[in-house]
NUTORLO-476265 format. One record per residue (C-alpha): y, x, z; residue in one letter; residue number from 1. Coordinates in nm, 4 decimals. Example, Ala and Ser with C-alpha at 12.3 -4.5 7.8 and 13.67 -1.06 7.14 Angstrom:
<atoms>
ATOM          Y          X          Z   r     k
ATOM    -0.4500     1.2300     0.7800   a     1
ATOM    -0.1060     1.3670     0.7140   s     2
</atoms>
This chain:
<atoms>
ATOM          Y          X          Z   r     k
ATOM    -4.4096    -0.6891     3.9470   x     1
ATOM    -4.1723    -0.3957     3.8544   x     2
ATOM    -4.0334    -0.1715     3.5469   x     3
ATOM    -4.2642     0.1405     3.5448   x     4
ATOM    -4.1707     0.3484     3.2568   x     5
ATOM    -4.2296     0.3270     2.8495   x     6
ATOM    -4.5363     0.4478     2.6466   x     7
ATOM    -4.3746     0.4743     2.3591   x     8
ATOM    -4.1525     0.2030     2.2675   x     9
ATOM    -4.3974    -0.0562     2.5304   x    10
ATOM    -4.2688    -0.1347     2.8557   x    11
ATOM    -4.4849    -0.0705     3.0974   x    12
ATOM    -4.5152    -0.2665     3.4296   x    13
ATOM    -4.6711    -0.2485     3.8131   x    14
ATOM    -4.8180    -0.5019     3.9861   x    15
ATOM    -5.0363    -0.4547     4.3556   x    16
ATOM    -5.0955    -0.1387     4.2017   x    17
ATOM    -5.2266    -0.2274     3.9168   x    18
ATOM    -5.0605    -0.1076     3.5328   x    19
ATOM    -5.0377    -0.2978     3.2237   x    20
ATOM    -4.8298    -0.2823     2.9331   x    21
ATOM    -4.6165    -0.5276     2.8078   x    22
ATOM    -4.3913    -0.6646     2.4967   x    23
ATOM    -4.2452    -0.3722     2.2414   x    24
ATOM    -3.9092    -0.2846     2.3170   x    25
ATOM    -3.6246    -0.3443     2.0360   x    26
ATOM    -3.5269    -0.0235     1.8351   x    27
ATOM    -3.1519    -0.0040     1.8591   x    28
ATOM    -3.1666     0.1694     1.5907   x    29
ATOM    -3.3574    -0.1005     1.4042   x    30
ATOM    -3.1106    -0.3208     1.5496   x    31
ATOM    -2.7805    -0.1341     1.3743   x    32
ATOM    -2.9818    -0.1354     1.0422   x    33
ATOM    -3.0119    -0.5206     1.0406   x    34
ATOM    -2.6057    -0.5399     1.1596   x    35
ATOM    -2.5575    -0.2738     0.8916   x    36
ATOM    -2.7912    -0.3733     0.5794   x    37
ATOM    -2.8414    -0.7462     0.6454   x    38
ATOM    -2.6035    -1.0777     0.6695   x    39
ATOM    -2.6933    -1.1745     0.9972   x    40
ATOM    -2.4249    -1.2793     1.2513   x    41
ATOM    -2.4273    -1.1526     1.5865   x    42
ATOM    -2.6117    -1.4600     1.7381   x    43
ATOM    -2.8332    -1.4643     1.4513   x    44
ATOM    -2.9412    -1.0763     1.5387   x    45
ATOM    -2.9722    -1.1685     1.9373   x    46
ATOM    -3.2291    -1.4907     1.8476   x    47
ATOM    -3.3943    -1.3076     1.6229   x    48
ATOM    -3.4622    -0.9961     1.8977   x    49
ATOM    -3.4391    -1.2888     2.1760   x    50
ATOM    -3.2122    -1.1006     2.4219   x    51
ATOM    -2.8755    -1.2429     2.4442   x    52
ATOM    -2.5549    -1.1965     2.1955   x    53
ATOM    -2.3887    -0.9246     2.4781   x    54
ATOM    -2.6967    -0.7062     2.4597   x    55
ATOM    -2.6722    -0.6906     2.0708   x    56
ATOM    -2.3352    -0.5473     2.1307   x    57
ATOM    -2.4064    -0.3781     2.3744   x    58
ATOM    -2.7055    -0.2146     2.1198   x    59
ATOM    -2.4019    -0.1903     1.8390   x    60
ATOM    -2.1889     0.0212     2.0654   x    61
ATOM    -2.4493     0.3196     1.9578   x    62
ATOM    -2.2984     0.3573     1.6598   x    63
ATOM    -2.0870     0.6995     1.6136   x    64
ATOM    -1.9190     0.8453     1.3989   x    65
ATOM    -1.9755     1.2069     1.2660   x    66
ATOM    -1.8091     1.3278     1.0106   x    67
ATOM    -2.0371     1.5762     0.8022   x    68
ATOM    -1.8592     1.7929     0.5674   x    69
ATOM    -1.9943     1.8054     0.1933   x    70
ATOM    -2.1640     2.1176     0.0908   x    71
ATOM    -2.0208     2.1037    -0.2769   x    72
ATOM    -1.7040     2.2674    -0.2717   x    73
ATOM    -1.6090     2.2381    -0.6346   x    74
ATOM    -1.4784     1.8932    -0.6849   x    75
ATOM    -1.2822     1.6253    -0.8808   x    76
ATOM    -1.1575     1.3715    -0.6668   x    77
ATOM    -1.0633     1.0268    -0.6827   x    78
ATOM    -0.8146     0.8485    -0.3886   x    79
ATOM    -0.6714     0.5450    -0.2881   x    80
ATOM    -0.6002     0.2350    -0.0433   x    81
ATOM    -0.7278    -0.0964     0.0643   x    82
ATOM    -0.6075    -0.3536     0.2688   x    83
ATOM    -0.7751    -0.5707     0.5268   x    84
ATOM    -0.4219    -0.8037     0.5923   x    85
ATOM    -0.0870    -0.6443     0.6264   x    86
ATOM    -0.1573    -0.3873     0.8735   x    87
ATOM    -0.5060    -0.2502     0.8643   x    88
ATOM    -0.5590    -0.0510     0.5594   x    89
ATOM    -0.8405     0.2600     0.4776   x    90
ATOM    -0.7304     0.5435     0.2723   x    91
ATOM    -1.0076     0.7004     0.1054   x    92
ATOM    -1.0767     1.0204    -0.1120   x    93
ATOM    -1.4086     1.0416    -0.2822   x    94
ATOM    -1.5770     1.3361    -0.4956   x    95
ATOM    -1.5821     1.1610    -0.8504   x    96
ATOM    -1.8995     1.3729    -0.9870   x    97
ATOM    -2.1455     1.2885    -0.7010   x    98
ATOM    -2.0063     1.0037    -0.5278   x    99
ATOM    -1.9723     1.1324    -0.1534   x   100
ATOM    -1.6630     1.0036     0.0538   x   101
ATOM    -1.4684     1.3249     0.1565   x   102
ATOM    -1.2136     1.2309     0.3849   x   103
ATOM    -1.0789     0.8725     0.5181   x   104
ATOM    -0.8457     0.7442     0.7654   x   105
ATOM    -0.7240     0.4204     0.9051   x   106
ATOM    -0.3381     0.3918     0.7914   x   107
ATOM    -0.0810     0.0667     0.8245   x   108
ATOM     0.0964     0.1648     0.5169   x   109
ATOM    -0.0104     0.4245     0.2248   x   110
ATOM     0.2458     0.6754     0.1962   x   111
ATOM     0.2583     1.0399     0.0119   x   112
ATOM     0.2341     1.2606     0.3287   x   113
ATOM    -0.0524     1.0824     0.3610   x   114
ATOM    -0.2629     1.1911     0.0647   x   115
ATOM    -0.1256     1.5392     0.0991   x   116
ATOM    -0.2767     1.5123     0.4940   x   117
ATOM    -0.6143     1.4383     0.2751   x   118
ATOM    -0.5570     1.7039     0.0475   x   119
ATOM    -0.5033     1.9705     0.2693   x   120
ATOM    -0.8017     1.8932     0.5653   x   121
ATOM    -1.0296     1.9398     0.2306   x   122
ATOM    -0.8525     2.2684     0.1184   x   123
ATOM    -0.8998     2.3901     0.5139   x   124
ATOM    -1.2341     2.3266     0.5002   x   125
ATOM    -1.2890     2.5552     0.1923   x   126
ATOM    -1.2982     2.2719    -0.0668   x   127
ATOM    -1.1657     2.3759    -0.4671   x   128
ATOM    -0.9942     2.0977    -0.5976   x   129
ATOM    -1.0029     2.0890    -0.9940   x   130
ATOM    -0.8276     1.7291    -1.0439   x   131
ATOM    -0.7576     1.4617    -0.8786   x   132
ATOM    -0.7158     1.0646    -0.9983   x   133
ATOM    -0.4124     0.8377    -0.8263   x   134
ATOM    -0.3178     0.5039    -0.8882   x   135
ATOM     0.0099     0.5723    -0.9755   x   136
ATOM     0.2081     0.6061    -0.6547   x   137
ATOM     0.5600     0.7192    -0.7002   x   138
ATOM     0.6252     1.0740    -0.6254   x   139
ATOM     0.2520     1.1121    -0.5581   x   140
ATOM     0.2004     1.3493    -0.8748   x   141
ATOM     0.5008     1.5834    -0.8111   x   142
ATOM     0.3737     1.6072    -0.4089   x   143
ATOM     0.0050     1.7207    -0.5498   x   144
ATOM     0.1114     2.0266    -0.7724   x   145
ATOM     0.0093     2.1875    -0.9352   x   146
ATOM    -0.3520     2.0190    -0.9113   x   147
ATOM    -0.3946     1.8182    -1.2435   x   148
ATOM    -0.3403     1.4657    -1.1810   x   149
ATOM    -0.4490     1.1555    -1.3722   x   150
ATOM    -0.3083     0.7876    -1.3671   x   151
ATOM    -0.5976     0.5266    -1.3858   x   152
ATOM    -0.5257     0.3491    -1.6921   x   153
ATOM    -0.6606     0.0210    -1.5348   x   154
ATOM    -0.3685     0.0422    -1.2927   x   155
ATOM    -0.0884     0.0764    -1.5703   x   156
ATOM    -0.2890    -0.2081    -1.7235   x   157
ATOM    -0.2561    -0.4356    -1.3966   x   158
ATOM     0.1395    -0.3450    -1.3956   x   159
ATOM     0.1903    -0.4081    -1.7088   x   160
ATOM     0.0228    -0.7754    -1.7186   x   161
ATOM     0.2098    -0.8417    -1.3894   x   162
ATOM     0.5383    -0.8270    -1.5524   x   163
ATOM     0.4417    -0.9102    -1.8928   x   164
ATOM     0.1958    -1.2174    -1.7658   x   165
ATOM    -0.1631    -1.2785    -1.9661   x   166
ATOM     0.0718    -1.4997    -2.2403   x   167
ATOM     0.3892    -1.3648    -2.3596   x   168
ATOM     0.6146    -1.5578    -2.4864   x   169
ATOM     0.7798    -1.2688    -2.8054   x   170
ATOM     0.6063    -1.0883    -3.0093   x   171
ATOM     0.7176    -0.7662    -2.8858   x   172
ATOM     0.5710    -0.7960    -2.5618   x   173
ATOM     0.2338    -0.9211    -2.6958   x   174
ATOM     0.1976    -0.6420    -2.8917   x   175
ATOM     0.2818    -0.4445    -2.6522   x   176
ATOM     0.0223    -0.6171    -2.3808   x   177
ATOM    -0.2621    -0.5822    -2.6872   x   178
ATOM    -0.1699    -0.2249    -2.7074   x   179
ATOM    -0.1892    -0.1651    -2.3201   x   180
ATOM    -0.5383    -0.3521    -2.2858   x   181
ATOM    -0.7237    -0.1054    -2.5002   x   182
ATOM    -0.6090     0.1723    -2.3768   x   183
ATOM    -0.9511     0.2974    -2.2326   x   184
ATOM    -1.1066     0.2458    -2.5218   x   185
ATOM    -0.8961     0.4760    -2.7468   x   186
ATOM    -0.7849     0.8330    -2.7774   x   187
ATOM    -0.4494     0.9890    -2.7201   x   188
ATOM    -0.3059     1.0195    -3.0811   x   189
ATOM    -0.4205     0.6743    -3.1476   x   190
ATOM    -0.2678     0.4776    -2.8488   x   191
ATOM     0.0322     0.7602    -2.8794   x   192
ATOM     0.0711     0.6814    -3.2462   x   193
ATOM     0.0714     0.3356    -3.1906   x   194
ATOM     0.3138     0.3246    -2.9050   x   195
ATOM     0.5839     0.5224    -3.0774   x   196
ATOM     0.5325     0.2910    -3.3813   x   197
ATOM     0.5850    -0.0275    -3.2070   x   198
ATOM     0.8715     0.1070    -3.0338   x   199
ATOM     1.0432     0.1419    -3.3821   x   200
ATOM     0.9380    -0.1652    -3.5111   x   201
ATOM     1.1277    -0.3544    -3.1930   x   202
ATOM     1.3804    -0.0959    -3.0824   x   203
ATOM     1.6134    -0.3444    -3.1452   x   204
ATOM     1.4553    -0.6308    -2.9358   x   205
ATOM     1.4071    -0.3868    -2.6217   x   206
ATOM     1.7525    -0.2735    -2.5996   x   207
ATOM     1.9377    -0.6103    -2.7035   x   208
ATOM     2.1917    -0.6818    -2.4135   x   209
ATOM     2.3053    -1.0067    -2.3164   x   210
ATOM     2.6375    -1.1245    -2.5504   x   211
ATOM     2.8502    -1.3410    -2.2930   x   212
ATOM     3.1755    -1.3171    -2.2545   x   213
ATOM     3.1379    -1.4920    -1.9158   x   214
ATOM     3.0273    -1.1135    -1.8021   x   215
ATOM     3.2866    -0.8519    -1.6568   x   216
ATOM     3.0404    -0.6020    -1.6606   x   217
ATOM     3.1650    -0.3196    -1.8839   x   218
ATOM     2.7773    -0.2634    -1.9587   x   219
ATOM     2.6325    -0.5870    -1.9851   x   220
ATOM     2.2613    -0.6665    -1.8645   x   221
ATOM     1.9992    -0.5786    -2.1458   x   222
ATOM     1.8315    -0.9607    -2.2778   x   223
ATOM     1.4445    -0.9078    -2.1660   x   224
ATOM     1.4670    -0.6420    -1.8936   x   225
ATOM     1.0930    -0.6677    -1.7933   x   226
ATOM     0.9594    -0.5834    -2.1051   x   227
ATOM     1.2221    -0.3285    -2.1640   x   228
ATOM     1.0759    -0.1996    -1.7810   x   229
ATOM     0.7373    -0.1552    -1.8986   x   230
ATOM     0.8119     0.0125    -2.2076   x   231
ATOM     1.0069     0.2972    -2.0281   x   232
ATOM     0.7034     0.2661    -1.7450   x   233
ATOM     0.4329     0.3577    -2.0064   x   234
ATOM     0.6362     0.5836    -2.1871   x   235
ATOM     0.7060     0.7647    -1.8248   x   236
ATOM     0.3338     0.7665    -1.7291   x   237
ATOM     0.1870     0.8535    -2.0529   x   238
ATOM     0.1388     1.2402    -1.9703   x   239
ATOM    -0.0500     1.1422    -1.6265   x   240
ATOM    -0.2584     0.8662    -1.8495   x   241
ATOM    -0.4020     1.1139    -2.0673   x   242
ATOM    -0.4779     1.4000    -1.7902   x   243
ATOM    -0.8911     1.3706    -1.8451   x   244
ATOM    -0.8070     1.3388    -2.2173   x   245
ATOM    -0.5952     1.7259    -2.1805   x   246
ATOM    -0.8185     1.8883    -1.9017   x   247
ATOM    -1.1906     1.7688    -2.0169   x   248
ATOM    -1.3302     2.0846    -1.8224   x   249
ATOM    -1.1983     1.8951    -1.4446   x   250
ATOM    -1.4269     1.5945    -1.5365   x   251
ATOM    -1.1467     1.3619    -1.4466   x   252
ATOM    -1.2417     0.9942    -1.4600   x   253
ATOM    -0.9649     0.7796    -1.6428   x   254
ATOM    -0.9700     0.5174    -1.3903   x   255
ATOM    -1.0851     0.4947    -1.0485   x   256
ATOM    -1.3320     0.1914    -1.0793   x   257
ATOM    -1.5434     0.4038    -0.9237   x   258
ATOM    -1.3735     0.3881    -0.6195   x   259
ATOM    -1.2743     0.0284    -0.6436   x   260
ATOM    -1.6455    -0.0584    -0.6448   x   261
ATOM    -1.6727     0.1298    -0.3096   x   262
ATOM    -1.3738    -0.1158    -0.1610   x   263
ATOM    -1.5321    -0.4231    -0.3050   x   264
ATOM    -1.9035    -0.2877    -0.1335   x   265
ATOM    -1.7063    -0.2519     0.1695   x   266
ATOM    -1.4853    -0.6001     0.1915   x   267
ATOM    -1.8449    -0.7387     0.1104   x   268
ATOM    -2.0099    -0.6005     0.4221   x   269
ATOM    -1.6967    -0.6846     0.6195   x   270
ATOM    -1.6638    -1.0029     0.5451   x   271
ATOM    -2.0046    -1.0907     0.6696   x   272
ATOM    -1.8764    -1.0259     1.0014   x   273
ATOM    -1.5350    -1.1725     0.9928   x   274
ATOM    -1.3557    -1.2314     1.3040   x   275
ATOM    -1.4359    -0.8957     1.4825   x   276
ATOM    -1.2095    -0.6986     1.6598   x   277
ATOM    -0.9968    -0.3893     1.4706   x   278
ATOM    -1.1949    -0.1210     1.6817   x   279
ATOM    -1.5330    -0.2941     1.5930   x   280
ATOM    -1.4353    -0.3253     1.2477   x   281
ATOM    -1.3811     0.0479     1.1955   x   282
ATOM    -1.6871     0.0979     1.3874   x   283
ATOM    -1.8551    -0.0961     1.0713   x   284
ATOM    -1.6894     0.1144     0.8251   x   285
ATOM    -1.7616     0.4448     0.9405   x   286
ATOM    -2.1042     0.3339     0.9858   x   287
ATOM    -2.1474     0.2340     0.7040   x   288
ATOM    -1.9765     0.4993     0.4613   x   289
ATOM    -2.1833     0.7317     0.6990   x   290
ATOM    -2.4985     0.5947     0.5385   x   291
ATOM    -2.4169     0.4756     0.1533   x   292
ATOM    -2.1676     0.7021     0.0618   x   293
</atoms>
């Protein structure tokens, strides 16, 4: 008995002459769904199709990447970075008002040049860039002018609770950390208002110095430098926090949650198959951001 040909998906076969069809044939394609969509493993897939685990791979390897360019070219976008470990990061820059993935690329380390690199493949494709959303890199805004640029406000949230911790121990900085964490749920002059006003009411507490003679310094330390540190850090980023607020006609988001739900999708599918290699793992990715975003 021999191979003689498909009808269809069917094998066909030959025997003394004779022709008779036999089992359906696995859809690769049905195969990369499953791998894609589902939380099988790969010896889960290759039982369930009962061929062996190297033919499942073998099946995977179909998967390719091509990049298809958006056909909106007026957008508001959103960027940033996650990590997978110390070295394996994906930089990502999404259209906020429909939710497409523009442009990614695997980095080790996010850097400025590197958004800029994002930037200007979607201006060379004919793209119009009307904002853009960060989360807060340093030097990031002055690189990206003169597009408008907003900070997400959840970010200067998370830095300010990292210093300040969920429980402060003064006044000063609790007030400060109630301020912070409503932030996106007030307007400018309110949260402006009320940051200049609690600055007055502790000037005095965040730029007391430390009295010890001990010191040689001829300017000594100031007494709570981390609270002092996020003070000057809100007060540096408020113009960038407010960017949606000044420009409503960009359609700026105020944070990039948006985006953050895309990473946590992503680290969700990924994790399902833990303990691939790199190159399969970006495989995965661009597979997948292919087909749901």
């Amino acid at each position: 008995m021999v191979s003689n040909g498909l009808r269809g998906r069917t094998q066909r076969y030959k025997c003394k002459g004779r022709r008779f069809d036999g089992g359906i044939r696995r859809d690769k394609a049905k195969v990369i769904i499953d791998y894609l969509e589902g939380k099988q493993t790969l010896e889960q897939l290759a039982t369930k199709y009962g061929v062996c685990e190297k033919t499942i791979r073998r099946d995977l390897e179909g998967m390719r990447y091509i990049h298809k360019i958006a056909k909106h070219k007026d957008v508001t976008v959103q960027m940033d970075t996650t990590y997978w470990g110390r070295n394996f990061g994906l930089m990502v820059i999404k259209d906020a008002l429909r939710g497409i993935v523009l442009w990614h690329k695997y980095v080790r380390h996010e850097t400025a040049a590197q958004y800029v690199e994002g930037i200007e493949w979607l201006k060379s494709d004919g793209f119009r860039i009307y904002g853009i959303a960060i989360d807060g890199m340093k030097g990031l805004p002055q690189a990206l002018k003169p597009i408008p640029v907003q900070m997400c406000q959840f970010h200067q949230m998370l830095i300010v609770r990292r210093y300040l911790t969920q429980n402060p121990d003064i006044e000063a900085s609790r007030e400060l950390l109630n301020l912070i964490n409503i932030i996106a749920k007030t307007d400018k002059e309110s949260f402006c208002g009320a940051f200049n006003e609690l600055y007055e009411k502790y000037r005095d507490v965040v730029n007391e110095r430390v009295h010890d003679k001990r010191i040689k310094r001829v300017t000594p330390p100031y007494m709570r430098p981390k609270l002092r540190s996020e003070y000057l850090s809100i007060k540096r980023n408020i113009p960038l926090l407010w960017t949606f607020y000044d420009h409503p006609e960009t359609g700026l988001p105020n944070t990039n949650n948006a985006l953050e739900a895309v990473f946590s999708d992503l680290k969700t599918k990924v994790r399902v198959h833990r303990g691939i290699s790199k190159e399969n793992r970006k495989k995965l990715i661009d597979e997948y951001l292919k087909r749901h975003y």
